[in-house]
C-alpha positions in Angstrom: 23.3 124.7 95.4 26.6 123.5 93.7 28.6 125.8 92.0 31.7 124.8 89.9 34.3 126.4 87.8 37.2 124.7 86.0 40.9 126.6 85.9 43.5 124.6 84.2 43.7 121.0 85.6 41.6 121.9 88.5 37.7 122.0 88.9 36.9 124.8 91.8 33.4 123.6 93.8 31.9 125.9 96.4 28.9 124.6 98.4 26.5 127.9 97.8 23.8 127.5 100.5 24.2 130.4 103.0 23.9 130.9 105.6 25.4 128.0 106.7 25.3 125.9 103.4 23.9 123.2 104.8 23.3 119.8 102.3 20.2 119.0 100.8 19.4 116.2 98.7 19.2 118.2 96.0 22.4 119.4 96.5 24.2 116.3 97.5 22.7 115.0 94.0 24.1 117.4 92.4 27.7 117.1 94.1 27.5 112.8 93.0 26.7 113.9 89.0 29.2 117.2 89.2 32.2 114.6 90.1 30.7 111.6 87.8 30.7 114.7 84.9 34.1 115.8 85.9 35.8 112.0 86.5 35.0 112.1 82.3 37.0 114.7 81.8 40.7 113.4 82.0 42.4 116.4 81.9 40.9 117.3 85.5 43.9 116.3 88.4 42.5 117.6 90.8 39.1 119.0 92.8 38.9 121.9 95.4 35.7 121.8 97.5 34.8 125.0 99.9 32.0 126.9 101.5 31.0 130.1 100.2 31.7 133.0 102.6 34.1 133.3 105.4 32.0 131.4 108.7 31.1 127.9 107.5 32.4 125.1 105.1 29.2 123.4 105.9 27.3 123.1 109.0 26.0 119.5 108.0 22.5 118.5 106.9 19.2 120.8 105.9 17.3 120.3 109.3 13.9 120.9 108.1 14.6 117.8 105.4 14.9 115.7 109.2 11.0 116.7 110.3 9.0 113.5 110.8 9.1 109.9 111.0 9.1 108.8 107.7 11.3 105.6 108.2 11.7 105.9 104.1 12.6 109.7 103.5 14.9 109.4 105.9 16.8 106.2 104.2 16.3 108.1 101.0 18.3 111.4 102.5 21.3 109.4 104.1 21.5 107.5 101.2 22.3 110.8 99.2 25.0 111.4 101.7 26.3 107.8 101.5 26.2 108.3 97.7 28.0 111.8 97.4 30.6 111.0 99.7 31.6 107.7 98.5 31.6 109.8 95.1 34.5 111.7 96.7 36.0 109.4 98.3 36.8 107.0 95.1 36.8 110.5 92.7 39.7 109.4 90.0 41.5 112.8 90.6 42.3 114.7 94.0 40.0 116.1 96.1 41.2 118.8 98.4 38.8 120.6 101.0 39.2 124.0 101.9 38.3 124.2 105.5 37.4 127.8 105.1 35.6 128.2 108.7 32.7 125.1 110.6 32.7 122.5 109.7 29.7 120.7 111.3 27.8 117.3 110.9 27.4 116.4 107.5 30.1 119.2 106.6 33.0 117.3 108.8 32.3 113.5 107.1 32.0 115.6 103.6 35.7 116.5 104.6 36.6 113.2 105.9 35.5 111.9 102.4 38.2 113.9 101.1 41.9 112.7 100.2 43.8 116.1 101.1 42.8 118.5 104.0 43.4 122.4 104.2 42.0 124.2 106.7 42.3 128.0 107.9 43.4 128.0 111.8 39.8 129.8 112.7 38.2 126.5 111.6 36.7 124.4 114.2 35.5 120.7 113.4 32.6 119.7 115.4 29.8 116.5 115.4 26.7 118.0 116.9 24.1 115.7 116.1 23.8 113.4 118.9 22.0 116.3 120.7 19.4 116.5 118.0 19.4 112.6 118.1 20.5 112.0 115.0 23.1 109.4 115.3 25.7 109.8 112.7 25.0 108.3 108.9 27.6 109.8 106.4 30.7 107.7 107.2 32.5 109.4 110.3 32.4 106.4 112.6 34.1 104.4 109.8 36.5 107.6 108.0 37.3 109.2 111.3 37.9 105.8 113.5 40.5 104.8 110.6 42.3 108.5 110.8 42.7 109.3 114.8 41.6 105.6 116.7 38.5 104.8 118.7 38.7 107.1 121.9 39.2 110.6 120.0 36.5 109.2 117.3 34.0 108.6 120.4 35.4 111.9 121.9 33.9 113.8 118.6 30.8 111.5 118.3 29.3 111.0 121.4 30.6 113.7 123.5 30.6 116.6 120.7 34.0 118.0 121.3 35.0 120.8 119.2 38.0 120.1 117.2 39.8 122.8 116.8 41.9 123.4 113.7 45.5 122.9 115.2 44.6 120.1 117.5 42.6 118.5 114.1 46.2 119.0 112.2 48.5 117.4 115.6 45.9 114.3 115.7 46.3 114.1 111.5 43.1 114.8 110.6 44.4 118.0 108.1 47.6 118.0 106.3 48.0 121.6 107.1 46.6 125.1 108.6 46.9 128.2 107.4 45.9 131.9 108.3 42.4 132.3 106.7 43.2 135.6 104.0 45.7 132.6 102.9 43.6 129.3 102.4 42.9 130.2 98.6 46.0 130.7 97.8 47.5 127.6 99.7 45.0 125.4 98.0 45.5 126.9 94.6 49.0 125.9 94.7 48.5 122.5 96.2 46.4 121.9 93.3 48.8 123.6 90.7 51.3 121.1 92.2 49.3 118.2 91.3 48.7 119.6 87.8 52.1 119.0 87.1 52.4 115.5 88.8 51.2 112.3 86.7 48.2 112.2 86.4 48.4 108.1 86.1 50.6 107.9 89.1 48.3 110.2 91.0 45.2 108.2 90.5 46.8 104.7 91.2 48.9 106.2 94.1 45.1 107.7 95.4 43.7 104.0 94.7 46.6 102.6 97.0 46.1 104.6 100.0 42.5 104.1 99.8 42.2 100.7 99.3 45.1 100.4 102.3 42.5 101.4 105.1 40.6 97.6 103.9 43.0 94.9 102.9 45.9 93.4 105.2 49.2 94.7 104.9 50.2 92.0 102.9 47.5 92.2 100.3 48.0 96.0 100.5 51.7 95.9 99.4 51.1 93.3 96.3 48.9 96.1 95.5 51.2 98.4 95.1 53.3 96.2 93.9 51.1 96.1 91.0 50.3 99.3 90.2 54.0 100.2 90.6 54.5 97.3 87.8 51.6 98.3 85.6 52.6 102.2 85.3 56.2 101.1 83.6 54.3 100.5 80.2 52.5 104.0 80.2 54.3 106.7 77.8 54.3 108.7 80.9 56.1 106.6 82.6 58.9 107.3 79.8 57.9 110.8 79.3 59.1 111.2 83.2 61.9 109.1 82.8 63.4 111.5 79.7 62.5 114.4 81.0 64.4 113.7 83.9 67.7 112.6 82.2 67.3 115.6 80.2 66.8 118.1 82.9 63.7 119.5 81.7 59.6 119.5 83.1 58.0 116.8 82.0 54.7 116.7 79.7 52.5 114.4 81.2 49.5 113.3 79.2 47.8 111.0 81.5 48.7 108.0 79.1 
């Protein structure tokens, strides 16, 4: 089950399958048309995803949805992830994860899928599922390889080395830790700082970064060359520009 509540600028989504909420296709269906809804609604900056309770953000995929051999269920469930993911991953706000304990399987790449990273330092980061032979399918091989390089990817992958939270923030893979009675807070004001950021210059700054880990460098800065050149004829753009001559907070209206 998703859940979802909207405060300000920020939509708050809790993954509510206990005890481990674990993904199921119904679930990661319902995560792919939550953000397609949300992505609509322009006054949305930014997107917190968590766990509900205090032990797991996710410990991965639903097993009992893996019992079988049907060669076409099984294309149909990783598809779900390959949907919901990519859903995050090109989102036209921010997504943060809370990292509020496991994060397991299916529950590390939905992190990886992310653009910003929180995570309480009880949190451990692990990849499990070569034990149950199920070789990985929701985009760690290609997310995690880009963040941390080949050898600690194949570490996680093959090997299934627990990442704990400070070593996951040293190798870059979370922007930050933070004792776990504080990881609400700290996310809430992350996204409060993005609420009153451009919302324009948030998106195409989140399109350049994306789009960085695919094109050459070259290619990469003309892109942001671009955008850079196609934000100067937004009235944000001046809004920004007076308020700051003026000393006072700007009021951004994504236009």
């Amino acid at each position: 089950m998703i859940k979802h509540e909207i405060k300000g600028h920020t939509a708050f989504i809790t993954i509510d399958n206990p005890p481990a909420n674990t993904w199921t296709p119904e679930s990661l269906r319902a995560l792919e048309g939550l953000l397609a809804d949300l992505s609509v609604d322009r006054g949305i900056y930014a997107a917190v995803l968590t766990g509900t309770g205090g032990k797991f953000f996710s410990a991965g995929a639903d097993l009992k949805n893996f019992q079988g051999d049907d060669k076409v269920l099984a294309r149909h469930f990783i598809a779900r992830f390959g949907a919901a993911f990519e859903a995050l991953m090109n989102a036209r706000f921010v997504t943060i994860a809370a990292i509020n304990g496991y994060a397991m399987g299916g529950g590390l790449e939905c992190t990886l899928a992310c653009d910003v990273r929180i995570a309480a330092r009880t949190a451990t980061f692990a990849f499990p599922d070569v034990d149950r032979s199920h070789p990985p399918g929701g985009g760690i091989t290609q997310r995690l390889t880009r963040m941390v390089g080949p050898a600690r990817a194949l570490d996680l992958v093959l090997l299934g080395t627990p990442l704990p939270a400070r070593r996951a923030a040293a190798w870059g893979v979370v922007a930050a830790t933070v004792e776990p009675r504080r990881i609400d807070v700290t996310v809430e004001e992350a996204a409060r700082a993005l609420a009153r950021r451009a919302p324009l210059a948030l998106r195409l700054g989140k399109e350049a970064v994306v789009r960085a880990l695919d094109l050459p460098l070259a290619e990469g800065i003309r892109l942001e060359q671009d955008l850079y050149v196609l934000l100067q004829t937004t009235a944000d753009r001046r809004e920004g520009i007076t308020a700051f001559r003026t000393r006072r907070g700007a009021r951004f209206r994504g236009r």
